[in-house]
VOBA-1610 file (N, C-alpha, C; in pm, whole numbers, padded with zeros to 5 digits, always signed):
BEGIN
Unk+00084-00119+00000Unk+00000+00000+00000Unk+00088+00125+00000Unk+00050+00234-00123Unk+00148+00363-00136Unk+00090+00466-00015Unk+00140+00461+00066Unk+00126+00559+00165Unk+00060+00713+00100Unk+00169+00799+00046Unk+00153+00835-00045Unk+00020+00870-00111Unk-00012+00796-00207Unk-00133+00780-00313Unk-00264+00737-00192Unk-00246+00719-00106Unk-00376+00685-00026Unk-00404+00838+00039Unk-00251+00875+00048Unk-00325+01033+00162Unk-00363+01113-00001Unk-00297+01117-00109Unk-00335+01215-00189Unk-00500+01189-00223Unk-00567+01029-00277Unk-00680+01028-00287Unk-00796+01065-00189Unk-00763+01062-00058Unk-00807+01110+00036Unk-00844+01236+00045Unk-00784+01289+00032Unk-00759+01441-00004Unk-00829+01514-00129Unk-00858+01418-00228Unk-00945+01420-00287Unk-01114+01359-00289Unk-01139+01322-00150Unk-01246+01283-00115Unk-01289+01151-00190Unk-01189+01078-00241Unk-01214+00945-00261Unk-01252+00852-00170Unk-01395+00818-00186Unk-01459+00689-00070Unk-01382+00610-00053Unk-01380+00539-00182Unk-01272+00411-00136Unk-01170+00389-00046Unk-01108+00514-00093Unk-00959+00523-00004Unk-00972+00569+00108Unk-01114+00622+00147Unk-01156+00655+00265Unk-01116+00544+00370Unk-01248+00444+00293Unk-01313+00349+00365Unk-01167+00235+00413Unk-01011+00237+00300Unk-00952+00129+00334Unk-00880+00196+00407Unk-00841+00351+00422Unk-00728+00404+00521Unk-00809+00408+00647Unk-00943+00357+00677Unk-01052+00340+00808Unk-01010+00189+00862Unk-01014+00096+00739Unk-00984-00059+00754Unk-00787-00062+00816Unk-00752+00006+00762Unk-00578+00042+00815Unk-00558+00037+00958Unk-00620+00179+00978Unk-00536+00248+01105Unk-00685+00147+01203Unk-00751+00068+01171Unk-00865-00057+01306Unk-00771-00172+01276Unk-00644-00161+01247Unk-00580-00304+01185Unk-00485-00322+01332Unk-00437-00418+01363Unk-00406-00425+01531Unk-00222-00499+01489Unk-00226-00534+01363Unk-00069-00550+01272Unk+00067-00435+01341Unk+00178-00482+01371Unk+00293-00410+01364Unk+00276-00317+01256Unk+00337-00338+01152Unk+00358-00255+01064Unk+00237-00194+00985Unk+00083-00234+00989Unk-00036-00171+01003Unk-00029-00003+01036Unk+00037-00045+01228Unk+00072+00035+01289Unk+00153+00185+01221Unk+00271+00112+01197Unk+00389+00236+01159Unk+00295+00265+01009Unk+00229+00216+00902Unk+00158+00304+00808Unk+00048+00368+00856Unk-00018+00344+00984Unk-00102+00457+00966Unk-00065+00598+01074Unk+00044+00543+01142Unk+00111+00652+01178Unk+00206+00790+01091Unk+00255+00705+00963Unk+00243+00778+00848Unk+00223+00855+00796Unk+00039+00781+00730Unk-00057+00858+00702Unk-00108+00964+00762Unk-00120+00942+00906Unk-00175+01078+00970Unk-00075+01153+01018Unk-00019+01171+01014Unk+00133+01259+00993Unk+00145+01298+00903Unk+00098+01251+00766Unk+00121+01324+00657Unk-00015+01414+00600Unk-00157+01393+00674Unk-00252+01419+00669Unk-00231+01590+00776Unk-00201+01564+00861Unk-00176+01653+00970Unk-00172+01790+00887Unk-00127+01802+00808Unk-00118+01946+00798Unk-00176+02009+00674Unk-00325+01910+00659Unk-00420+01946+00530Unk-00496+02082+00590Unk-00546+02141+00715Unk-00640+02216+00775Unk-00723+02208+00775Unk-00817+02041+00715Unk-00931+02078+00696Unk-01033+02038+00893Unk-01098+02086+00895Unk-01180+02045+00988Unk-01347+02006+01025Unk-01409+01926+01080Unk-01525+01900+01097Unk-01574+01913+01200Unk-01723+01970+01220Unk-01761+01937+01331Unk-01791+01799+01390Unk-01726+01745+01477Unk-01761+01599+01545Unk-01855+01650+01622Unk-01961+01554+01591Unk-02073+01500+01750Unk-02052+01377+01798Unk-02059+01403+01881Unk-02082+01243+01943Unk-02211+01221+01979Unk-02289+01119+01992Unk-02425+01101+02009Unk-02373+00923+02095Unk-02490+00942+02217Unk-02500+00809+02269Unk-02646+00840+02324Unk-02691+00729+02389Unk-02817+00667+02413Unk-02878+00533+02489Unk-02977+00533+02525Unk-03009+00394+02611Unk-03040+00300+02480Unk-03056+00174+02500Unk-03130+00088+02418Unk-03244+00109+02326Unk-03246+00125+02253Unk-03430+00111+02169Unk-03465+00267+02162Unk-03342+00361+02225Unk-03387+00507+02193Unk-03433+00576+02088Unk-03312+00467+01981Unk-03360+00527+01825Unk-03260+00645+01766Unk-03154+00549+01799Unk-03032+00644+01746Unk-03007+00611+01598Unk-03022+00489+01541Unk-02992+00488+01375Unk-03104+00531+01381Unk-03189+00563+01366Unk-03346+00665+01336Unk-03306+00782+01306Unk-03248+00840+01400Unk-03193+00996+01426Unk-03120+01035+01405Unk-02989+00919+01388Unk-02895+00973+01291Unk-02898+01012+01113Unk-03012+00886+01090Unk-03085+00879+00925Unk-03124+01001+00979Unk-03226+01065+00973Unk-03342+01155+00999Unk-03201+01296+00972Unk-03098+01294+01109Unk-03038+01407+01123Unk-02909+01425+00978Unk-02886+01354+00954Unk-02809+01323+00871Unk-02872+01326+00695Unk-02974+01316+00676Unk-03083+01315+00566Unk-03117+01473+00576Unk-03112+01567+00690Unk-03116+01681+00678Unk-03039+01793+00654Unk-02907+01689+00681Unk-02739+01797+00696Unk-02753+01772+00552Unk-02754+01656+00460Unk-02711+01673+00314Unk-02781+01755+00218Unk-02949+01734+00297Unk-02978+01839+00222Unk-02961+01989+00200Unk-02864+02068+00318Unk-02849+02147+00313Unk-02671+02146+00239Unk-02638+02086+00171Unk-02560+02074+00099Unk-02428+02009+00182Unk-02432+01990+00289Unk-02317+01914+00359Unk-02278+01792+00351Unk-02165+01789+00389Unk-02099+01629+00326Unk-02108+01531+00535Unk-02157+01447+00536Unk-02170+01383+00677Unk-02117+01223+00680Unk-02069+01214+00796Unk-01975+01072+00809Unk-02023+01051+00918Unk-02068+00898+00916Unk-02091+00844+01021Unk-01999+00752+01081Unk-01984+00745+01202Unk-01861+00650+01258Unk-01975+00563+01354Unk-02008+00442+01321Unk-02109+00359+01447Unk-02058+00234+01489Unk-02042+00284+01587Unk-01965+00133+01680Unk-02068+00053+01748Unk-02041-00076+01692Unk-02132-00188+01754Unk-02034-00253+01860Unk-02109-00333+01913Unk-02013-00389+02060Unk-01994-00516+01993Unk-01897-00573+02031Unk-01829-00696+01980Unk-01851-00812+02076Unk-01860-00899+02048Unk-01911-01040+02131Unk-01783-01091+02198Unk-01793-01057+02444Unk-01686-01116+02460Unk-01611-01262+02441Unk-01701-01327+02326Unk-01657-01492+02349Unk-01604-01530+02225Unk-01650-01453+02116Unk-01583-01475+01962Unk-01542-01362+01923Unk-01542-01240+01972Unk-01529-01135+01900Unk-01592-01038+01819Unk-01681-01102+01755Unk-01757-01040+01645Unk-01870-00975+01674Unk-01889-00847+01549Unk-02017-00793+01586Unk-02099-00805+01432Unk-02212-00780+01501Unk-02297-00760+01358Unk-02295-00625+01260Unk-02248-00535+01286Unk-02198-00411+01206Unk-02345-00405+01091Unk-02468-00406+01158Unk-02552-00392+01130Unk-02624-00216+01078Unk-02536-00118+01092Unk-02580-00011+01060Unk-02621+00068+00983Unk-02554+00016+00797Unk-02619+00075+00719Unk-02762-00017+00681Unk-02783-00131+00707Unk-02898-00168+00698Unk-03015-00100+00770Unk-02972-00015+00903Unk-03080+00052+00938Unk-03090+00227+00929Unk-02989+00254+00826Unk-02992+00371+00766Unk-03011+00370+00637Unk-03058+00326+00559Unk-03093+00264+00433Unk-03070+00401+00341Unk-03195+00484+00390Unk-03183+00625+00316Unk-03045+00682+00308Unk-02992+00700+00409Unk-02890+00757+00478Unk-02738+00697+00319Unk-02759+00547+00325Unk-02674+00548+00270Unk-02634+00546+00194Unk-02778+00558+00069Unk-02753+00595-00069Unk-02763+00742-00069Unk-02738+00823+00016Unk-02651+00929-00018Unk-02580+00965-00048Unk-02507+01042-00176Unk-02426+01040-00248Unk-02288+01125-00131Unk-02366+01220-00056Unk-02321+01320+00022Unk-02275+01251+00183Unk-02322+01119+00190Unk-02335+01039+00350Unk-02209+00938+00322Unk-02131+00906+00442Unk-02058+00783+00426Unk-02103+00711+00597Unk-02152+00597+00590Unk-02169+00543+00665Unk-02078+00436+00718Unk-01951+00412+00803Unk-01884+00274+00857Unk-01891+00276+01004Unk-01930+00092+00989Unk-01972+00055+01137Unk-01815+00004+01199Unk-01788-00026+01256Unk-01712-00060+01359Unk-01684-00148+01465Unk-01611-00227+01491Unk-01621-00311+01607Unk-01600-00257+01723Unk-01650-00239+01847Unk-01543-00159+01977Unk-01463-00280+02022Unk-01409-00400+01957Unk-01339-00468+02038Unk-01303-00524+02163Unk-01444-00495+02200Unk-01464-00489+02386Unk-01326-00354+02450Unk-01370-00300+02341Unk-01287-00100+02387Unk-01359-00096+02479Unk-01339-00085+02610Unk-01438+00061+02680Unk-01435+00148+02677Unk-01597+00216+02655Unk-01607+00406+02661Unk-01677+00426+02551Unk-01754+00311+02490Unk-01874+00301+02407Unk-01773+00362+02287Unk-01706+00373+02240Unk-01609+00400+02100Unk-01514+00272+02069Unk-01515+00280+01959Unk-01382+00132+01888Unk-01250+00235+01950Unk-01162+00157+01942Unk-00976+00192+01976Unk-00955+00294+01894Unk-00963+00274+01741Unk-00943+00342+01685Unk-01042+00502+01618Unk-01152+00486+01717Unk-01220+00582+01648Unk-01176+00703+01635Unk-01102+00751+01696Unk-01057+00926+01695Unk-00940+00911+01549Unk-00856+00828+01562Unk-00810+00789+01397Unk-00888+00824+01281Unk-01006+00750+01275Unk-01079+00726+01200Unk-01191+00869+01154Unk-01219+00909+01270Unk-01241+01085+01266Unk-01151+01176+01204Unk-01032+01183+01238Unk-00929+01264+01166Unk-00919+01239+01000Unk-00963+01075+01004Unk-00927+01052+00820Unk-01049+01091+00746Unk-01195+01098+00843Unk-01268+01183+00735Unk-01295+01325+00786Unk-01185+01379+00848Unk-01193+01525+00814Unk-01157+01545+00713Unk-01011+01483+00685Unk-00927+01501+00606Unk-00993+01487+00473Unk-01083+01425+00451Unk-01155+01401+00327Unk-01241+01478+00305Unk-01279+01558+00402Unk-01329+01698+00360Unk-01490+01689+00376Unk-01536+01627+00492Unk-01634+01553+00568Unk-01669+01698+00650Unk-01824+01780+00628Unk-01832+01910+00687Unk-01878+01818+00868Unk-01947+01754+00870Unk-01994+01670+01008Unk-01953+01570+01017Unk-01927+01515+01128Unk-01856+01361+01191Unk-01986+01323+01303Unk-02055+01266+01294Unk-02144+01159+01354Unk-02068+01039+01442Unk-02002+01067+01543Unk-01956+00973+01635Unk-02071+00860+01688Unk-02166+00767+01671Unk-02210+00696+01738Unk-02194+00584+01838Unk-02192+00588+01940Unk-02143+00489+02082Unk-02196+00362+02034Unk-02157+00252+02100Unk-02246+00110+02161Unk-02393+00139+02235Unk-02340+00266+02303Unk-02516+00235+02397Unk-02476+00374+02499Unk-02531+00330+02620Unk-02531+00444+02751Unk-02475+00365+02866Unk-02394+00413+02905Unk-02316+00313+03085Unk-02241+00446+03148Unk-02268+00433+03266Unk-02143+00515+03362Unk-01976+00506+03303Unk-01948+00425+03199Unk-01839+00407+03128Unk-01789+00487+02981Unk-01913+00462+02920Unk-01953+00551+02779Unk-01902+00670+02772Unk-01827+00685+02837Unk-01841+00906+02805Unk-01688+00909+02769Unk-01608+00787+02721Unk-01458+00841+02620Unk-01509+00901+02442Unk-01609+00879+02438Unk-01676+00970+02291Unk-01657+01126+02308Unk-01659+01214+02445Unk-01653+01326+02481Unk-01545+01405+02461Unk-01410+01283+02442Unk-01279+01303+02415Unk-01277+01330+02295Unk-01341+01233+02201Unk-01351+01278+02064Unk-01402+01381+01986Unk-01495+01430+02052Unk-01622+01520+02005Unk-01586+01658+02026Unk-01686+01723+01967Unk-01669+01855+01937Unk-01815+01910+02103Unk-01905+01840+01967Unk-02028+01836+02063Unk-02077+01723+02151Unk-02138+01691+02251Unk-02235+01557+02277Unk-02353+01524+02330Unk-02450+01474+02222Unk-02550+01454+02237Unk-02604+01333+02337Unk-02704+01341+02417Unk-02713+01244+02479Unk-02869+01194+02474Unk-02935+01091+02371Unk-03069+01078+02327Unk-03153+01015+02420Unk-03278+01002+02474Unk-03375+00951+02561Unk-03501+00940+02520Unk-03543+00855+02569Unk-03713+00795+02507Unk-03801+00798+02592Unk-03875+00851+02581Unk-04023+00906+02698Unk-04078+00824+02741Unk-04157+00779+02896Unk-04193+00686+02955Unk-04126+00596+02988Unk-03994+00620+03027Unk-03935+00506+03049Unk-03923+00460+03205Unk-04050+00553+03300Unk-04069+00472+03428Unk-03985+00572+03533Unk-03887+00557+03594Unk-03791+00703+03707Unk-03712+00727+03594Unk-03789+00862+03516Unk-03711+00903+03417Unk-03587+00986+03453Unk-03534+01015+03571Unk-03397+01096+03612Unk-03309+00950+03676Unk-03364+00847+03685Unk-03277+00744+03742Unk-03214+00653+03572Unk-03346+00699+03475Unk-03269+00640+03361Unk-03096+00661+03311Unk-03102+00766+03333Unk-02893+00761+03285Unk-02829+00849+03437Unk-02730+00779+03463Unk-02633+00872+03559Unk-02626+01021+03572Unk-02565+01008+03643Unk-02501+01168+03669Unk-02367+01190+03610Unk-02332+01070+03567Unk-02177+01104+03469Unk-02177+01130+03356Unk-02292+01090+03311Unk-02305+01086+03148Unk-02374+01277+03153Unk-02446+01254+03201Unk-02559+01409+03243Unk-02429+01479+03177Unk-02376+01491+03284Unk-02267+01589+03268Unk-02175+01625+03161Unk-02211+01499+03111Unk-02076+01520+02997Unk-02195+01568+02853Unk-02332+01573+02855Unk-02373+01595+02763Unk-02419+01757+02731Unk-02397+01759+02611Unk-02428+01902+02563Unk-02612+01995+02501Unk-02640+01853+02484Unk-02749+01883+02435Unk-02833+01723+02519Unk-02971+01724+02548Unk-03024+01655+02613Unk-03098+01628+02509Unk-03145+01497+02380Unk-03289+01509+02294Unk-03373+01398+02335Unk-03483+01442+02365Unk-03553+01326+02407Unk-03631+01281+02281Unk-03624+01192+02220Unk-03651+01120+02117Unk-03817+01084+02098Unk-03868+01035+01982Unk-04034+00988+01962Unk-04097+01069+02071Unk-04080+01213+02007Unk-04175+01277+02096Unk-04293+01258+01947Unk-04398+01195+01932Unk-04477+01219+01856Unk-04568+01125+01900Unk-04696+01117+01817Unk-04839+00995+01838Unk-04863+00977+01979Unk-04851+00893+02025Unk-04918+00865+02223Unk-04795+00928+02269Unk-04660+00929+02237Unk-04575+00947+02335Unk-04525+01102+02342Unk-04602+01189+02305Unk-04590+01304+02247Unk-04550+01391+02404Unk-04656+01332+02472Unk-04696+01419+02610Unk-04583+01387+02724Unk-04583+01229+02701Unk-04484+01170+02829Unk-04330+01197+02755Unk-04281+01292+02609Unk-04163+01342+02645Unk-04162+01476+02646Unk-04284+01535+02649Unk-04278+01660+02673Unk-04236+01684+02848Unk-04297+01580+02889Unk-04283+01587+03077Unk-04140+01521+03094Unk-04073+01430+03050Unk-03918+01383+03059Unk-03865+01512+02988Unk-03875+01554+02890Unk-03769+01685+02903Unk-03798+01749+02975Unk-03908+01810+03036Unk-03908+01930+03146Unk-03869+01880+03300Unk-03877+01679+03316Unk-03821+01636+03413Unk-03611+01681+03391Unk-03537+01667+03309Unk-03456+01636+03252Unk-03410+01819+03219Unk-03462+01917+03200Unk-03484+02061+03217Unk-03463+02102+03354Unk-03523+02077+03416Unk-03499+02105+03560Unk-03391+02041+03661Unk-03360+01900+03599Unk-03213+01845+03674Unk-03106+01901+03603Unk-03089+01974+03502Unk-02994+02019+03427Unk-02962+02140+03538Unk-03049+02222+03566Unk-03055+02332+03639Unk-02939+02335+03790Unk-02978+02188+03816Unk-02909+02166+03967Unk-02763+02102+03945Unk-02712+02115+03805Unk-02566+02054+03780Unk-02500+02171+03800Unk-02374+02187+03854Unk-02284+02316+03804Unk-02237+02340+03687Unk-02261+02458+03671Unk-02263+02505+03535Unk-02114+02523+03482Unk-02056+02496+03375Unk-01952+02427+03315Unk-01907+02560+03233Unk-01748+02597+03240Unk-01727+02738+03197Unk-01735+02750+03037Unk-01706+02617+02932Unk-01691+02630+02830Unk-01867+02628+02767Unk-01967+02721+02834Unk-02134+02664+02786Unk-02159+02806+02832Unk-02243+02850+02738Unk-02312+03009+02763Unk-02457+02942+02889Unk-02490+03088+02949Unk-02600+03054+03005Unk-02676+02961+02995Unk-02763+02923+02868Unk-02859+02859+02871Unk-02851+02681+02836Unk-02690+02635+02839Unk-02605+02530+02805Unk-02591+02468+02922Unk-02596+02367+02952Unk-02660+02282+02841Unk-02797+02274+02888Unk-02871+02188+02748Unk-03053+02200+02789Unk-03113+02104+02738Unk-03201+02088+02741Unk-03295+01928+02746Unk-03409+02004+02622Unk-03404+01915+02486Unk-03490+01929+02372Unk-03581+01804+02362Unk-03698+01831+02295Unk-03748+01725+02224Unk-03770+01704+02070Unk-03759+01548+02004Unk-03727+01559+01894Unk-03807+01435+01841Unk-03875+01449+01725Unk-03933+01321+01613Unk-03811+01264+01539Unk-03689+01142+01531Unk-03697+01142+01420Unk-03771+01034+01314Unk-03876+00976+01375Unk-03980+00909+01293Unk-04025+01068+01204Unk-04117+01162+01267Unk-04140+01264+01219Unk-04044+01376+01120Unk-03928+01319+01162Unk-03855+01451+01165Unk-03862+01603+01192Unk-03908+01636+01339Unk-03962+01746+01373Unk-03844+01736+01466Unk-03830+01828+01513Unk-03740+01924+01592Unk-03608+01920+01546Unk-03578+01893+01442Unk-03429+01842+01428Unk-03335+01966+01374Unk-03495+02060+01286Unk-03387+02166+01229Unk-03316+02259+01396Unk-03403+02282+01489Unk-03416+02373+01605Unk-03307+02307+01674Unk-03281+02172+01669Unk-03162+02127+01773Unk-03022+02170+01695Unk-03033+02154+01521Unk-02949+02174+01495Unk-02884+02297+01502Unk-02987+02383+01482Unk-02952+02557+01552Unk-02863+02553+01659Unk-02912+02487+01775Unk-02899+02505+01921Unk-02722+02436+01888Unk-02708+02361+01807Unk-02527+02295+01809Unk-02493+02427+01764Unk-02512+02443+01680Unk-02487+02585+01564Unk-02413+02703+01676Unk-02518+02774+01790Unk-02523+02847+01828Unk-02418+02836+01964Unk-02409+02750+02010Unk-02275+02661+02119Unk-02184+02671+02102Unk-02183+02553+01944Unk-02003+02588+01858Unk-01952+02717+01857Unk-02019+02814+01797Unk-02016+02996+01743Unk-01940+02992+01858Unk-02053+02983+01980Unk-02027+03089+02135Unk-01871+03000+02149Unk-01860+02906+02154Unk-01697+02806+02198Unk-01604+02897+02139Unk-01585+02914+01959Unk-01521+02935+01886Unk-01494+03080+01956Unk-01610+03170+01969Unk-01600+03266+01967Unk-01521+03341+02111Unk-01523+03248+02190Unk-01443+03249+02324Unk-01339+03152+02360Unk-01297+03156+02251Unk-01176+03029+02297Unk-01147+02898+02383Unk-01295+02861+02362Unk-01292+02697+02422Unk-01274+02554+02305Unk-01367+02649+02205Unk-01320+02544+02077Unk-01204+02494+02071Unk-01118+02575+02076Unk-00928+02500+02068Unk-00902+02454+02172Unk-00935+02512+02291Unk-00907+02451+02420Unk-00930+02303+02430Unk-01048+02272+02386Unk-01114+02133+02419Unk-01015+02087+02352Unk-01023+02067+02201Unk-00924+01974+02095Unk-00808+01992+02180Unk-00718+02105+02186Unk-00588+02056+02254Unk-00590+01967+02370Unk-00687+01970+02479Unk-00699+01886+02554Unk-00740+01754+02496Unk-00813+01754+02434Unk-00850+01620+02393Unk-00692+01523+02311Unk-00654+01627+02267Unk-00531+01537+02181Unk-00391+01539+02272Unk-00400+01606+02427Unk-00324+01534+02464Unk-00394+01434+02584Unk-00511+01423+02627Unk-00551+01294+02634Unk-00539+01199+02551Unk-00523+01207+02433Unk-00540+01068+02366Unk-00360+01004+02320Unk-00293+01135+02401Unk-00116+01083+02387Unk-00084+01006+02514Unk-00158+01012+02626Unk-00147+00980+02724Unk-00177+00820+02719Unk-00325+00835+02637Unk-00406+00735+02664Unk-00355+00595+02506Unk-00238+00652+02441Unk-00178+00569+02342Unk-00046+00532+02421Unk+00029+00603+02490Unk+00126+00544+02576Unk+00073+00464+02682Unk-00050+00446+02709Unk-00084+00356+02831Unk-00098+00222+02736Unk-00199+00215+02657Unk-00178+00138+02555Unk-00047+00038+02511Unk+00017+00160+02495Unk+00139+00094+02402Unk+00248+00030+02543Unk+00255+00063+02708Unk+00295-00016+02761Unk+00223-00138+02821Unk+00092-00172+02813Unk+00008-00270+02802Unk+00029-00370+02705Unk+00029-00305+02563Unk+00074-00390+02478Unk+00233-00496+02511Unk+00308-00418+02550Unk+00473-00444+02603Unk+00425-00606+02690Unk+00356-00593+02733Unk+00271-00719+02869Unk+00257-00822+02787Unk+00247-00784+02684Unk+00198-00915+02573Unk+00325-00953+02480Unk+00416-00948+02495Unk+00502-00971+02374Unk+00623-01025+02519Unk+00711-01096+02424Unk+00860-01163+02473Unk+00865-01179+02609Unk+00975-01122+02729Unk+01023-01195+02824Unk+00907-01119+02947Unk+00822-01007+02890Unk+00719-00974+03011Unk+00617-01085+02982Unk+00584-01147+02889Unk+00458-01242+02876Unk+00523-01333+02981Unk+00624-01453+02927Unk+00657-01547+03032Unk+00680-01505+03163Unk+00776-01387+03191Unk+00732-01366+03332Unk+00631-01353+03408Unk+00495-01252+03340Unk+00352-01315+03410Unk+00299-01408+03398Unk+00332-01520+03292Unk+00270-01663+03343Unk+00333-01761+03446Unk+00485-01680+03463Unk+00525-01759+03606Unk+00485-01712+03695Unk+00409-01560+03720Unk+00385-01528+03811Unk+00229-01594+03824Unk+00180-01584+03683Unk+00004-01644+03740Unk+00038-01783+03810Unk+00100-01883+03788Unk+00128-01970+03830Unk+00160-01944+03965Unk+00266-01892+04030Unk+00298-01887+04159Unk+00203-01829+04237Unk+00131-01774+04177Unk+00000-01701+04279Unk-00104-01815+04285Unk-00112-01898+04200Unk-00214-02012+04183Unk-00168-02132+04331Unk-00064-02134+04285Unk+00007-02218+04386Unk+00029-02155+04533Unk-00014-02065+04531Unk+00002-01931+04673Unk+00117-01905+04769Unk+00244-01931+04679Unk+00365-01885+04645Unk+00363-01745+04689Unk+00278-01604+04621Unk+00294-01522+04621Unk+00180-01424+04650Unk+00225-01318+04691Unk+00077-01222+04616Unk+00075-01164+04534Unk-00067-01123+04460Unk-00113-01046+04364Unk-00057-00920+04329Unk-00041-00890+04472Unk-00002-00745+04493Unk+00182-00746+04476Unk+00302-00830+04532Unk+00373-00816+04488Unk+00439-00927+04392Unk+00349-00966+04339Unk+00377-01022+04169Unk+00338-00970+04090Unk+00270-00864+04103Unk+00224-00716+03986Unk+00377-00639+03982Unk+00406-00566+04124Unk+00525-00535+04169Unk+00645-00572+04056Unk+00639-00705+04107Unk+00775-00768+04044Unk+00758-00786+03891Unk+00679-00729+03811Unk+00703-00768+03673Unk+00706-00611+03636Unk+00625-00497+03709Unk+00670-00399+03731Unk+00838-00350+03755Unk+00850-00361+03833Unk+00994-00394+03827Unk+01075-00398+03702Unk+01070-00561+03662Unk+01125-00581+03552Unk+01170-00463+03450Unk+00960-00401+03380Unk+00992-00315+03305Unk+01019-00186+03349Unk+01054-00179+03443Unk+01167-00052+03529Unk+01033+00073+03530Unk+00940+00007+03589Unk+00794+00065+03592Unk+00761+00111+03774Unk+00782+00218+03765Unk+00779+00237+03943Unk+00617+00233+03959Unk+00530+00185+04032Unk+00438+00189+04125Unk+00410+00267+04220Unk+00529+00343+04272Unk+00484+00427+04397Unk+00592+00504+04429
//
């Protein structure tokens, strides 16, 4: 593969080369590795940029709904939109069903839409390993929106926040102690609150979950990079497609205020040196798995089996080894 000829087609908004420099840098290969470190090094200094959202959600909320729906509305206003949707991967074989453009159907004979699903590899933080990679390669392709989609909603889910520009956090009306439905971790990390199928019978019971969901917003401390009225709890059809142009305003009007006060850069720089941090943790984890640290922790699982040792200083001692202080 010409390193090379993949960033130039890229650059020319070639799908293809989209879709295989996406298949690259999710490749878990040595030398995988050093090409797509490469590539985005050599991408680095195109300027182009996108707005990322991130969007997560409970079960059955109706996020491929809303992403079709929201995404069917960005193109028509002439924008180019990428979806990134991570399915969760099965802990016993691995595999997922990467079922997503089947339930964006519209979405993906858009000439203007690119839709790829994703494995999270049993990643935690509701994103694949590689998704922030995979964001950068369709900026670079000249992608006006990035559609981050999670696995789901958990007290865990909120490494998408790292990625994102914006984050949406979707909810479905009637769902019984509607403030016990998602945490207080996720709350927080979201930018926009949409409560979903507000339409037909359920019209009323999300008009009352957003104004439940309105009023707990109120009692969070208010977060310096968000104007007054940030963050806030909407309701939205996208069976109907009603409210979607008004939410999209409300991103519209956030981003401006960020940009316009210098949090926009703030976040990204923070975010990208979280994710240097969080590739060196990685990359000495990985070290655990290869040559004379592997056999040394299987003599150590062994001696702890045999109760030889403890847990605590047979962690120590392989610590050690890789000249890794603990304390």
């Amino acid at each position: 593969m010409d390193i090379t000829e993949l960033r130039d087609r890229i650059l020319k908004q070639d799908r293809r080369a989209l879709a295989r420099a996406i298949t690259l840098v999710e490749s878990q290969r040595a030398d995988h590795r050093e090409m797509t470190a490469q590539l985005l090094e050599s991408l680095r200094g195109a300027g182009r940029e996108a707005m990322r959202i991130g969007l997560s959600g409970t079960p059955g909320v109706g996020k491929s709904t809303f992403i079709e729906s929201f995404g069917m509305f960005l193109t028509a206003q002439g924008k180019r939109v990428a979806v990134l949707a991570v399915d969760p991967s099965s802990t016993r074989s691995g595999g997922s069903i990467l079922g997503d453009k089947t339930r964006m159907e519209r979405l993906s004979r858009d000439k203007n839409a690119f839709i790829r699903p994703s494995p999270s590899q049993s990643h935690l933080g509701g994103v694949a390993r590689r998704s922030r990679e995979a964001v950068a390669l369709c900026e670079a392709a000249g992608f006006d929106v990035v559609l981050i989609e999670t696995v789901g909603v958990g007290q865990s889910e909120t490494v998408v926040s790292e990625i994102s520009d914006l984050f949406l956090l979707l909810l479905a009306p009637a769902g019984g102690d509607e403030l016990q439905g998602v945490k207080r971790g996720i709350m927080e990390m979201a930018d926009l609150i949409l409560v979903n199928k507000a339409d037909g019978d359920l019209k009323s019971a999300a008009m009352r979950t957003c104004a439940d969901y309105s009023g707990a917003l109120r009692l969070l401390r208010k977060r310096p990079q968000d104007p007054e009225a940030f963050p806030k709890a909407m309701t939205v059809s996208a069976l109907e497609e009603s409210g979607i142009a008004k939410a999209w305003d409300e991103m519209i009007e956030l981003a401006e205020w960020r940009k316009d006060n210098g949090h926009w850069a703030e976040r990204r720089t923070a975010q990208a040196q979280y994710w240097f941090l969080e590739d060196v943790r990685q990359g000495v984890l990985a070290q655990l798995e290869t040559g004379d640290a592997k056999a040394q922790i299987s003599q150590m699982i062994a001696q702890i089996a045999q109760g030889d040792i403890t847990p605590t200083a047979a962690a120590d001692t392989v610590l050690e080894a890789l000249a890794i202080r603990t304390r």
